[in-house]
C-alpha positions as a Markdown table, in Angstrom:
| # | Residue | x | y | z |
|---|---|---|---|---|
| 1 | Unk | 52.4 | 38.8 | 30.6 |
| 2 | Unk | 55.3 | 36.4 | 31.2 |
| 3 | Unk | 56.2 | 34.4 | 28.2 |
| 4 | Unk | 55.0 | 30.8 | 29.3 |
| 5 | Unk | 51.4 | 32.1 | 29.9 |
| 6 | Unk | 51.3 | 33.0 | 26.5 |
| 7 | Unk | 53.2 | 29.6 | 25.3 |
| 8 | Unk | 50.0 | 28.1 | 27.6 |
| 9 | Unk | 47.7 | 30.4 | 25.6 |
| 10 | Unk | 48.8 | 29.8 | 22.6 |
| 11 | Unk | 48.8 | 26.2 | 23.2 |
| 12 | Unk | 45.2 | 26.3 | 24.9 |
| 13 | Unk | 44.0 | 28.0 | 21.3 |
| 14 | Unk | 45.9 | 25.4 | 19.5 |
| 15 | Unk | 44.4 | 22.8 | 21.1 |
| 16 | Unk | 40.7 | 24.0 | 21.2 |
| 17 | Unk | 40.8 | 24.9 | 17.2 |
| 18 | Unk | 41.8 | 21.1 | 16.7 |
| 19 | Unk | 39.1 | 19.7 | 19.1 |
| 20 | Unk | 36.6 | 21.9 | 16.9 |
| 21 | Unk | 38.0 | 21.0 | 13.7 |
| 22 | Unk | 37.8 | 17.2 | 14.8 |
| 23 | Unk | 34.1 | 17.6 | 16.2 |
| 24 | Unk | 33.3 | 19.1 | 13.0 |
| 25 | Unk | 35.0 | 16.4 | 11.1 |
| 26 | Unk | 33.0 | 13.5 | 13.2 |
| 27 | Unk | 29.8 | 15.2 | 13.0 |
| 28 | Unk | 30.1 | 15.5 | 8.8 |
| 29 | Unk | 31.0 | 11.6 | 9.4 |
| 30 | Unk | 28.4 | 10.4 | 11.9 |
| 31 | Unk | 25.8 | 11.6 | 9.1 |
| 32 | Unk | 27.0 | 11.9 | 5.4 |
| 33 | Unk | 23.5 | 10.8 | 3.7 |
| 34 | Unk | 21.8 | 14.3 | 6.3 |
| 35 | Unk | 20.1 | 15.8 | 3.1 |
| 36 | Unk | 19.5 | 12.9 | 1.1 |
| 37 | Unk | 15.7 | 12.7 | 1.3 |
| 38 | Unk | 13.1 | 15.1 | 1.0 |
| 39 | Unk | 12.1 | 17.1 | 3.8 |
| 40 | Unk | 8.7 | 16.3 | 3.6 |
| 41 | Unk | 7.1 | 12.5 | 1.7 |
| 42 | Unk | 4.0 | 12.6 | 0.0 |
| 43 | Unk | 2.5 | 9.1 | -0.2 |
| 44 | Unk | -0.7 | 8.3 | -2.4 |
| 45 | Unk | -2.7 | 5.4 | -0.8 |
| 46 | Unk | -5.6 | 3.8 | -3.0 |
| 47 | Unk | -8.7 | 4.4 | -0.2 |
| 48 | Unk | -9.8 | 5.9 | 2.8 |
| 49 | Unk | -7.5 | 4.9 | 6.3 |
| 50 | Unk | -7.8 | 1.3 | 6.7 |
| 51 | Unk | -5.3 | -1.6 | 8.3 |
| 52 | Unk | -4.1 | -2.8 | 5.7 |
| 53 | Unk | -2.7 | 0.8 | 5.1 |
| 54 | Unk | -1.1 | 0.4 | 8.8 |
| 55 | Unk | 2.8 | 0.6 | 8.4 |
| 56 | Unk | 2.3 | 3.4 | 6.0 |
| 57 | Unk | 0.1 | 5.6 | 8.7 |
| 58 | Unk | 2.7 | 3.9 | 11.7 |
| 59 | Unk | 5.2 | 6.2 | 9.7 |
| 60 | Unk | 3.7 | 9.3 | 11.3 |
| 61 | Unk | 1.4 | 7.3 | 14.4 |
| 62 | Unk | -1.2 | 8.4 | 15.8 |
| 63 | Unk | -0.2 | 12.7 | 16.6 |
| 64 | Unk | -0.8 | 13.6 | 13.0 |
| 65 | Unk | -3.2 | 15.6 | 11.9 |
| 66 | Unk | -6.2 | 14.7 | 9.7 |
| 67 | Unk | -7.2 | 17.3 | 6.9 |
| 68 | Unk | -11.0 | 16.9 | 5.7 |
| 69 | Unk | -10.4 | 19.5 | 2.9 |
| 70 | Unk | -7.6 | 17.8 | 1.4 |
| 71 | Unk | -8.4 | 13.7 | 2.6 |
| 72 | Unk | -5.1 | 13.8 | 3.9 |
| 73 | Unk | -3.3 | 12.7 | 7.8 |
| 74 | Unk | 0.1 | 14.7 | 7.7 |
| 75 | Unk | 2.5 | 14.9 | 10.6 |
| 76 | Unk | 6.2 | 14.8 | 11.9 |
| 77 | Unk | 8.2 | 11.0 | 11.1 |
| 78 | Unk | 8.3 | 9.5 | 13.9 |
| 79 | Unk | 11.9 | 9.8 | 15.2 |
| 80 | Unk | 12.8 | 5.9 | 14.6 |
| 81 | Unk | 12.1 | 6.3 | 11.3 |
| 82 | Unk | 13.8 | 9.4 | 10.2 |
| 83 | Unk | 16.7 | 9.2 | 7.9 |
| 84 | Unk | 18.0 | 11.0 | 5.5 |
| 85 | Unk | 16.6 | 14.8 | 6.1 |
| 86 | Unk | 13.4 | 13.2 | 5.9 |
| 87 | Unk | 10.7 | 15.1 | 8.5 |
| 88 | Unk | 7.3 | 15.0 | 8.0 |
| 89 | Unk | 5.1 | 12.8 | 6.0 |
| 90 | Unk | 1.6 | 13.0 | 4.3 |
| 91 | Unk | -0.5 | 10.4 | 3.5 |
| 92 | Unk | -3.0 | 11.1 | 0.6 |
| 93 | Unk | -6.7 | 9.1 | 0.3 |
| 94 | Unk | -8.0 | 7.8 | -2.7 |
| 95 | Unk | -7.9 | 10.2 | -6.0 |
| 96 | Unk | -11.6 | 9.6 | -7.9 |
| 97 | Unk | -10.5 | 11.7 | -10.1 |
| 98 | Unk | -7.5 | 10.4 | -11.6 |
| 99 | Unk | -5.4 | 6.9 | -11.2 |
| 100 | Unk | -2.3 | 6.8 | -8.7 |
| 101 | Unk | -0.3 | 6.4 | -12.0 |
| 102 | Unk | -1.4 | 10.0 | -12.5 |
| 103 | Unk | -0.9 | 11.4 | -9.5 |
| 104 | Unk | 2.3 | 10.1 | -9.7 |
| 105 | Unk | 3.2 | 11.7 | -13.0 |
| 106 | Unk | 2.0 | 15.0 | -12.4 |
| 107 | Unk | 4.1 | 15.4 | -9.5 |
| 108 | Unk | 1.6 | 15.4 | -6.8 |
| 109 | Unk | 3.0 | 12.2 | -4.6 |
| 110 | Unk | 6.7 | 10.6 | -4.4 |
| 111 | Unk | 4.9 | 7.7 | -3.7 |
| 112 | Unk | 1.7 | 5.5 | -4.2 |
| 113 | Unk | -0.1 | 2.4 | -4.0 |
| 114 | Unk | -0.1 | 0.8 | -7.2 |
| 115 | Unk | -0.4 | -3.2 | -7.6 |
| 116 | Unk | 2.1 | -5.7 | -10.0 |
| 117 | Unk | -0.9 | -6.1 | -11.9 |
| 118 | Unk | -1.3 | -2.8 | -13.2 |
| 119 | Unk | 2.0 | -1.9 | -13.1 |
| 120 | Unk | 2.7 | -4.5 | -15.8 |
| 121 | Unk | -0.6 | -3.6 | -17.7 |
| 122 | Unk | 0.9 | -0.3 | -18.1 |
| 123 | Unk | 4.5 | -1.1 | -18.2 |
| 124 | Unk | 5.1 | 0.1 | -22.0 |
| 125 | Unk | 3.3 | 3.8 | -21.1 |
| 126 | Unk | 4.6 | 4.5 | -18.1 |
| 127 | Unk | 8.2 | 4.5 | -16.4 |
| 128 | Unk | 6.9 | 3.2 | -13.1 |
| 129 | Unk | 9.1 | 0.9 | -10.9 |
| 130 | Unk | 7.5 | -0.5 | -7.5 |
| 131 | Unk | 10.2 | -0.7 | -5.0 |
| 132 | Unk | 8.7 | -2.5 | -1.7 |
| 133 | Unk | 5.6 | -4.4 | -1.0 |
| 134 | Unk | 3.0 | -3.4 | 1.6 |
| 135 | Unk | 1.0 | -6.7 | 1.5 |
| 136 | Unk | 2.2 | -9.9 | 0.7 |
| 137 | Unk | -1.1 | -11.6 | -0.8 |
| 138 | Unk | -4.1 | -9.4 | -2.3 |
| 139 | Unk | -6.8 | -9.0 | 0.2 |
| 140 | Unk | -9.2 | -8.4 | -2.7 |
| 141 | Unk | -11.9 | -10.5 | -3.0 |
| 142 | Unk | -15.4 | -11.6 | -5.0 |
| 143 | Unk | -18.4 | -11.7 | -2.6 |
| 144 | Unk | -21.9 | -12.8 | -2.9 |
| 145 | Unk | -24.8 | -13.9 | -0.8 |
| 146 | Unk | -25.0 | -17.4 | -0.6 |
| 147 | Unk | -28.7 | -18.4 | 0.0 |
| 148 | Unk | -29.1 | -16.9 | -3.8 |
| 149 | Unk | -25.9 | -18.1 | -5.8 |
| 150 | Unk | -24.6 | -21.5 | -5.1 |
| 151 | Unk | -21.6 | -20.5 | -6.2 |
| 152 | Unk | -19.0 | -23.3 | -4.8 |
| 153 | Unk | -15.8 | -23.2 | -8.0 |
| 154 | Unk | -14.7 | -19.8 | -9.3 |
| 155 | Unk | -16.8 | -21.3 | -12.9 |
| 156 | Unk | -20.1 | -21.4 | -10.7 |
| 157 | Unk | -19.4 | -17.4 | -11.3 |
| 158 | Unk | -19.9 | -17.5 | -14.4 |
| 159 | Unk | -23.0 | -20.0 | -14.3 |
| 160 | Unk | -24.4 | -17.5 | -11.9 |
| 161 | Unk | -25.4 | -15.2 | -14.4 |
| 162 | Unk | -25.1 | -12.5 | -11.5 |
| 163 | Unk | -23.6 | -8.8 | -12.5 |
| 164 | Unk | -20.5 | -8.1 | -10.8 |
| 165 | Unk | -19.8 | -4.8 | -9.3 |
| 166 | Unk | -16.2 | -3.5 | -9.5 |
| 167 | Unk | -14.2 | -0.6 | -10.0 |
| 168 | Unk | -13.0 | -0.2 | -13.4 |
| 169 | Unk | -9.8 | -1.2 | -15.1 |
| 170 | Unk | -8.6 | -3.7 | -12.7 |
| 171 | Unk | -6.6 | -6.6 | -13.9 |
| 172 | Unk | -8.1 | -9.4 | -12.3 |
| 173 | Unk | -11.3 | -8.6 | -14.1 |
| 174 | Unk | -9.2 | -9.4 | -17.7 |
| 175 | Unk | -8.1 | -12.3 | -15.7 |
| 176 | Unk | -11.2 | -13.4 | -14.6 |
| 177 | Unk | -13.1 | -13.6 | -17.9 |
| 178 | Unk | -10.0 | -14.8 | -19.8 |
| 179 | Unk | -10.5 | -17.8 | -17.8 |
| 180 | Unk | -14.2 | -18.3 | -18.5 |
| 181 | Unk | -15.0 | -17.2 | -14.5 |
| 182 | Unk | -16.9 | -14.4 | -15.6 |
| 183 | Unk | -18.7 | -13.5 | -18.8 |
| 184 | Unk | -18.1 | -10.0 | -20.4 |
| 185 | Unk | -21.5 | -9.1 | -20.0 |
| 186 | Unk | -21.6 | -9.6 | -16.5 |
| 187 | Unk | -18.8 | -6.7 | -15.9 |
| 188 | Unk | -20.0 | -3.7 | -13.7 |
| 189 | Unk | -17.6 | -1.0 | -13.2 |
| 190 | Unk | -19.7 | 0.9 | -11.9 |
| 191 | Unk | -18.4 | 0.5 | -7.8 |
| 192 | Unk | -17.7 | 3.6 | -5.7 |
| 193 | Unk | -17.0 | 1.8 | -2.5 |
| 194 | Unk | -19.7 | 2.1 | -1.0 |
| 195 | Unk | -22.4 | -0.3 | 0.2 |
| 196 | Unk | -25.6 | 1.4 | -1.4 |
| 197 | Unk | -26.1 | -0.6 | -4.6 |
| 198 | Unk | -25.7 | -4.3 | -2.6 |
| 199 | Unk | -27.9 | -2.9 | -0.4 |
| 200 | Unk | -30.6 | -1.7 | -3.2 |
| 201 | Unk | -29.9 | -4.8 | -4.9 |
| 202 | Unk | -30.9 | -6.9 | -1.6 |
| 203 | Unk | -27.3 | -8.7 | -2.2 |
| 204 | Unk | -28.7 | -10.1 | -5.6 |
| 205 | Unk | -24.9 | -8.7 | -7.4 |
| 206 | Unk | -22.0 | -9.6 | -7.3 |
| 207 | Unk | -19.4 | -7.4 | -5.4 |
| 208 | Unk | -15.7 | -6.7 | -4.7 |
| 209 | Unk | -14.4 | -5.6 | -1.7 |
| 210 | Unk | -11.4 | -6.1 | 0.9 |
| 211 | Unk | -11.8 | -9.7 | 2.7 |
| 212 | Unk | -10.1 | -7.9 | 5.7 |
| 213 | Unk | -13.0 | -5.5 | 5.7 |
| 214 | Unk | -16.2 | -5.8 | 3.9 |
| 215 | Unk | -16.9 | -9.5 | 5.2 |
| 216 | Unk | -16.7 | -8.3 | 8.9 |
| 217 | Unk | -19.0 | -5.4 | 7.8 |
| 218 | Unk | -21.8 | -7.0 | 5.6 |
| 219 | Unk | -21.9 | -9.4 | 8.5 |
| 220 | Unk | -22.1 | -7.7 | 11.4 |
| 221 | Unk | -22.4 | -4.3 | 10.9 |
| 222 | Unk | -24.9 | -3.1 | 7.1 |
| 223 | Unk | -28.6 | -3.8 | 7.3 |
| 224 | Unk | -28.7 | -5.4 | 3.8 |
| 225 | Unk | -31.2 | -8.7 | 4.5 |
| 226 | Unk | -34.4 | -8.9 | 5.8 |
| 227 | Unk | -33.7 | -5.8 | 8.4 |
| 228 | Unk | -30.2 | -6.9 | 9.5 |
| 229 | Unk | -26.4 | -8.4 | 8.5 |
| 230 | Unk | -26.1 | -11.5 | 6.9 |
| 231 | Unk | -23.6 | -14.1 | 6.3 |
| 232 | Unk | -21.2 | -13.5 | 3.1 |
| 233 | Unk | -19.7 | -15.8 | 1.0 |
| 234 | Unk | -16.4 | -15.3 | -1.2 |
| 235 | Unk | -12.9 | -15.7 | -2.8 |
| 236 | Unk | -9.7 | -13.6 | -2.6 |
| 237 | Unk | -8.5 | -13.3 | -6.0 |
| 238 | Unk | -5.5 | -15.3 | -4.9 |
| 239 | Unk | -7.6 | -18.0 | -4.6 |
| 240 | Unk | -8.9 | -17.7 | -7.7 |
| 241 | Unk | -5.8 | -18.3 | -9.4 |
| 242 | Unk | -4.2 | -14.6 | -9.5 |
| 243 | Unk | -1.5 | -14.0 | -7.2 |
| 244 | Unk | -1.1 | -10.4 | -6.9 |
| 245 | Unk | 1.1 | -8.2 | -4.7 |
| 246 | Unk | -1.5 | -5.1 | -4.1 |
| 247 | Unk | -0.2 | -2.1 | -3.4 |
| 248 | Unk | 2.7 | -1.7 | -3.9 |
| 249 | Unk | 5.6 | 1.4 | -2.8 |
| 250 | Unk | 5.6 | 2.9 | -6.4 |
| 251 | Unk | 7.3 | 5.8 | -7.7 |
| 252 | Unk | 8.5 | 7.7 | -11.2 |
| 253 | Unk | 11.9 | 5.4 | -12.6 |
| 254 | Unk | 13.2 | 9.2 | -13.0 |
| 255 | Unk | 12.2 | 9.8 | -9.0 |
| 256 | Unk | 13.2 | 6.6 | -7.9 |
| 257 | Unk | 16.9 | 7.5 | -9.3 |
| 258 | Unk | 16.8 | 11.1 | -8.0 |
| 259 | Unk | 16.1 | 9.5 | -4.4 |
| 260 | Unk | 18.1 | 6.7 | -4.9 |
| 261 | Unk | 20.2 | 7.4 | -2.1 |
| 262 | Unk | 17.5 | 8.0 | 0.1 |
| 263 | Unk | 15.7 | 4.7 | -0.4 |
| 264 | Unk | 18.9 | 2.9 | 0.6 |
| 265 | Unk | 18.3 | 4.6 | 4.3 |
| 266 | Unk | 14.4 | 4.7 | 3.9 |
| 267 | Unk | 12.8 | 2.1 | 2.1 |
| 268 | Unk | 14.2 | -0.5 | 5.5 |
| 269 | Unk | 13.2 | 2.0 | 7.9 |
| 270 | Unk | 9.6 | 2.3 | 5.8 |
| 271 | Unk | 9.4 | -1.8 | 6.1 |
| 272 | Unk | 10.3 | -1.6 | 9.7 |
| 273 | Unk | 7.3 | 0.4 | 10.2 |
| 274 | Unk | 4.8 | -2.5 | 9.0 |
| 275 | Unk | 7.1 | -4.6 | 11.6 |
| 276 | Unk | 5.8 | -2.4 | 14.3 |
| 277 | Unk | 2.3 | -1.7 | 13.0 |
| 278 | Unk | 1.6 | -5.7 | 13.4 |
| 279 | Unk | 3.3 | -5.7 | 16.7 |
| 280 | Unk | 1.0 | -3.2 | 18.2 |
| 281 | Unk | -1.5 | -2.2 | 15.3 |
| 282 | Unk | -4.1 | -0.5 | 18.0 |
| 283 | Unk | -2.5 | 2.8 | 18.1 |
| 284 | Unk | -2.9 | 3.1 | 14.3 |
| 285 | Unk | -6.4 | 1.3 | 13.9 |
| 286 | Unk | -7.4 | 3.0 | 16.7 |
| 287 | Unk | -6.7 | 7.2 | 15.3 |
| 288 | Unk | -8.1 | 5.6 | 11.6 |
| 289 | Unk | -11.3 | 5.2 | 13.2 |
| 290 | Unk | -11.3 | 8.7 | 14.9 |
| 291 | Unk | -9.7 | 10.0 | 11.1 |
| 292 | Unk | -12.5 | 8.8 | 8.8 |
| 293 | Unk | -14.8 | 10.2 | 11.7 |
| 294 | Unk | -12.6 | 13.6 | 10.8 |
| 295 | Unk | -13.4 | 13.1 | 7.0 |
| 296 | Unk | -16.6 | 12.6 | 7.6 |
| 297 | Unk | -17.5 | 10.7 | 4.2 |
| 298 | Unk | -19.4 | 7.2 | 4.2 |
| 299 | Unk | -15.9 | 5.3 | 5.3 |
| 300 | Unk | -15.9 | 4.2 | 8.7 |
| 301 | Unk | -14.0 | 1.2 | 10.5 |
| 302 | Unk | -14.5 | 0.4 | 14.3 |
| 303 | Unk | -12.4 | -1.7 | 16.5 |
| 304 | Unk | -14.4 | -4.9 | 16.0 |
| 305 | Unk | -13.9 | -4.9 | 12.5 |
| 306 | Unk | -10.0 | -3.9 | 12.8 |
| 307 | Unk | -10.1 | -6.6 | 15.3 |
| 308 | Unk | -11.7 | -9.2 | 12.6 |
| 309 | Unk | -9.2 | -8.1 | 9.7 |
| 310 | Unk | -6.0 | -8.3 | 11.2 |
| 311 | Unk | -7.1 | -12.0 | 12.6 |
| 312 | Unk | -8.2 | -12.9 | 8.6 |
| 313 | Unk | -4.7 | -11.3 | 7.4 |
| 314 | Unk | -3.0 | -13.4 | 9.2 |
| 315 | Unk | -5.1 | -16.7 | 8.4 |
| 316 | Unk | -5.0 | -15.5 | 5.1 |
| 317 | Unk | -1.0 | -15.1 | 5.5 |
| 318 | Unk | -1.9 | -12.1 | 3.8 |
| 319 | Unk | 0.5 | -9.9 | 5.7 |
| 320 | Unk | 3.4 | -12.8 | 5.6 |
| 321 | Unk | 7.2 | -11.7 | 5.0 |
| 322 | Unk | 8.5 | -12.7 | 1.6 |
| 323 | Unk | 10.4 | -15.7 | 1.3 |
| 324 | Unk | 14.2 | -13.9 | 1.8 |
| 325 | Unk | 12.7 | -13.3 | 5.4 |
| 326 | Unk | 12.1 | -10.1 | 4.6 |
| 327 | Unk | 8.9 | -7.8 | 5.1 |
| 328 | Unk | 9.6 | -5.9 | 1.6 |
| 329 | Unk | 11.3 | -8.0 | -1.3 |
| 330 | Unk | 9.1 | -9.2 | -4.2 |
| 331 | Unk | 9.6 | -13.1 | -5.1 |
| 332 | Unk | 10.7 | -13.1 | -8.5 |
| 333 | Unk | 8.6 | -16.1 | -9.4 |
| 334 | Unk | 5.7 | -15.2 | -8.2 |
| 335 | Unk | 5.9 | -11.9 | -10.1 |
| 336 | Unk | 7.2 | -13.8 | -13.3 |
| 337 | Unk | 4.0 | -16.1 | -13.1 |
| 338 | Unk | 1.5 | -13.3 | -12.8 |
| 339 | Unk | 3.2 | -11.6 | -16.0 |
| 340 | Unk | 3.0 | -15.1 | -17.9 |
| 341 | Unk | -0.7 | -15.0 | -17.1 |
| 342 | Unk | -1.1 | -11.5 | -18.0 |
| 343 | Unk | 0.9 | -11.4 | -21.4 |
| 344 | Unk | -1.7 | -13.6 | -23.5 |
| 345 | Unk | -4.5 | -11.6 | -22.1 |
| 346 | Unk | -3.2 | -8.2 | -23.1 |
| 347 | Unk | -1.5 | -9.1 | -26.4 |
| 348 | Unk | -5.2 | -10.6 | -27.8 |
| 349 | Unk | -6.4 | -7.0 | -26.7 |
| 350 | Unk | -3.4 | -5.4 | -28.7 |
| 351 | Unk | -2.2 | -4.0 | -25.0 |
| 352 | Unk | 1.6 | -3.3 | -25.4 |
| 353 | Unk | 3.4 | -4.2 | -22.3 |
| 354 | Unk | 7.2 | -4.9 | -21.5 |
| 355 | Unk | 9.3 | -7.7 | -22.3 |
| 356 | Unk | 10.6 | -8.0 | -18.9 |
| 357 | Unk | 8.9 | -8.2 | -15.7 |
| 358 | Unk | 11.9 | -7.6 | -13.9 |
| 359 | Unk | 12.0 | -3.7 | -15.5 |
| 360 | Unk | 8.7 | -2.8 | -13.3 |
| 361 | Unk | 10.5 | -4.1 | -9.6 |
| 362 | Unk | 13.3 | -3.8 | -7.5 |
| 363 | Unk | 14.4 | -5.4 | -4.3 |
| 364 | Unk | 17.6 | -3.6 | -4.3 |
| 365 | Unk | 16.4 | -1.0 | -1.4 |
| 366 | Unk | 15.0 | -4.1 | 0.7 |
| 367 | Unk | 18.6 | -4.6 | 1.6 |
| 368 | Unk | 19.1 | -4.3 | 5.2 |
| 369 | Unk | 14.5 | -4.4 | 5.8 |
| 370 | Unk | 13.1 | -6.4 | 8.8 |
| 371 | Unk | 10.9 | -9.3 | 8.5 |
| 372 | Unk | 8.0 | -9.9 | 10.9 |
């Protein structure tokens, strides 16, 4: 071999290990958060698939698969939304048999839906931190029949004398009768979420419910009056005076910090998902009909009534961006308000909470998140 075809060898080797060396250097570049998040999310919801769970279940879309063993709809991230490691997500029902608090703390979810509400009603036992909002206003509401309870002021409640049906612990119901809405004695924790005591009762309670759900079905859909639907009558609790943010992304302080480089990436890519659930929600309201079908409990939705809620969220501005533009940041006063309702109500019950509101919320991973 002649001595300049081994100079060109030698130079041809040269060459190639730099090229590799240099690929290898850009590809550790392109990607320096790869690894950052978990391979696999676990997200608690508070109830069975419904729209206003939409941009969490747009996450995976409609391909995943529904579990009726464990309640759950698991699946790949869809590929616009995959940062960080991060590949496949699973999206847990409601827990009866423990709070999302819980579930958090025991290490079965990185995530749940937990509202402001309770977070600060349980800020001084628990290290939880909600870092992104799912709904702006609380579609949460008091309904009644209104040919039996002329019930026209949130007092008129009260004057009703009617027992009011509700899950327990919830903060608006401290709310509620701190304000002379509702008497103690008419408190009914006793709910399940289903429709068989209104319907035993021949709509003669009081009953919460979603406003972006139950309305449509008590209307159109549940035999309850005289062989058929009849009209409803209510208030969000928003209207009542307590303006909540339900719902919210909530996680462990000590996860939150473990991840914190992974909610930088995620948390926007997480809010662009409710972005693209409102711009085309019927892929996702669509496979939740077909996945409470899969559950087979008493939950169902249909496309009338997915229809029907999504028009009333947006009347009710109830799926409205925040007032930075966002869809994710929580507005600092309307958090502060709720805590300086909250405060009097749970010091005259000898309820320890926080000093500072600002210690059970963060916008700092909003940075970067679409609005709508």
């Amino acid at each position: 071999m002649s001595p300049r075809r081994v100079t060109a060898l030698v130079s041809i080797f040269s060459l190639t290990s730099i090229f590799a060396a240099c690929s290898s250097d850009a590809s550790e570049k392109a990607d320096p958060a790869t690894g950052v998040c978990p391979a696999k999310l676990t997200i608690q919801t508070d109830w069975f698939p419904e729209l206003e769970h939409g941009g969490t279940y747009q996450l995976i879309g409609p391909s995943g698969t529904a579990d009726k063993n464990s309640v759950s709809y698991s699946g790949p991230v869809q590929q616009q939304y995959a940062v960080g490691g991060l590949q496949e997500v699973e999206i847990l029902t409601k827990n009866f048999d423990k709070q999302n608090s819980s579930v958090l703390v025991d290490g079965q979810a990185d995530m749940a839906y937990i509202g402001i509400a309770d977070l600060i009603k349980d800020s001084a036992a628990l290290p939880l931190i909600a870092i992104a909002k799912t709904l702006d206003q609380d579609p949460q509401m008091l309904m009644w029949d209104p040919t039996q309870y002329a019930i026209k002021t949130p007092t008129d409640i009260a004057a009703s004398g009617a027992s009011f049906v509700h899950f327990p612990g919830l903060s608006y119901i401290d709310f509620m009768i701190d304000k002379g809405y509702l008497m103690p004695e008419q408190s009914d924790p006793s709910y399940n979420g289903s429709d068989a005591t209104w319907v035993s009762k021949g709509g003669s309670i009081l009953q919460q419910g979603f406003a972006t759900n139950e309305i449509y079905k008590y209307e159109n859909d549940i035999p309850w009056k005289d062989g058929g639907p009849a009209d409803v009558s209510f208030f969000t609790v928003s209207e009542l005076g307590f303006d909540n943010y339900p719902a919210t992304i909530t996680m462990l302080k000590s996860r939150a910090q473990e991840l914190d480089a992974c909610l930088k990436l995620l948390v926007p890519k997480m809010q662009q998902a409710w972005v693209d659930f409102y711009n085309n929600p019927t892929p996702i309201t669509d496979r939740m009909i077909e996945i409470n079908e899969e559950y087979d409990g008493f939950w169902s939705l249909s496309a009338e009534l997915n229809s029907a809620g999504l028009q009333l969220l947006d009347e009710k501005n109830i799926g409205a961006n925040s007032p930075d533009g966002t869809y994710c940041s929580f507005d600092e006063t309307k958090v502060q308000d709720l805590y300086d309702i909250l405060q009097p109500i749970y010091a005259s019950q000898g309820v320890e909470i926080t000093d500072d509101v600002a210690s059970v919320y963060t916008n700092e991973y909003c940075q970067g998140a679409p609005g709508r």
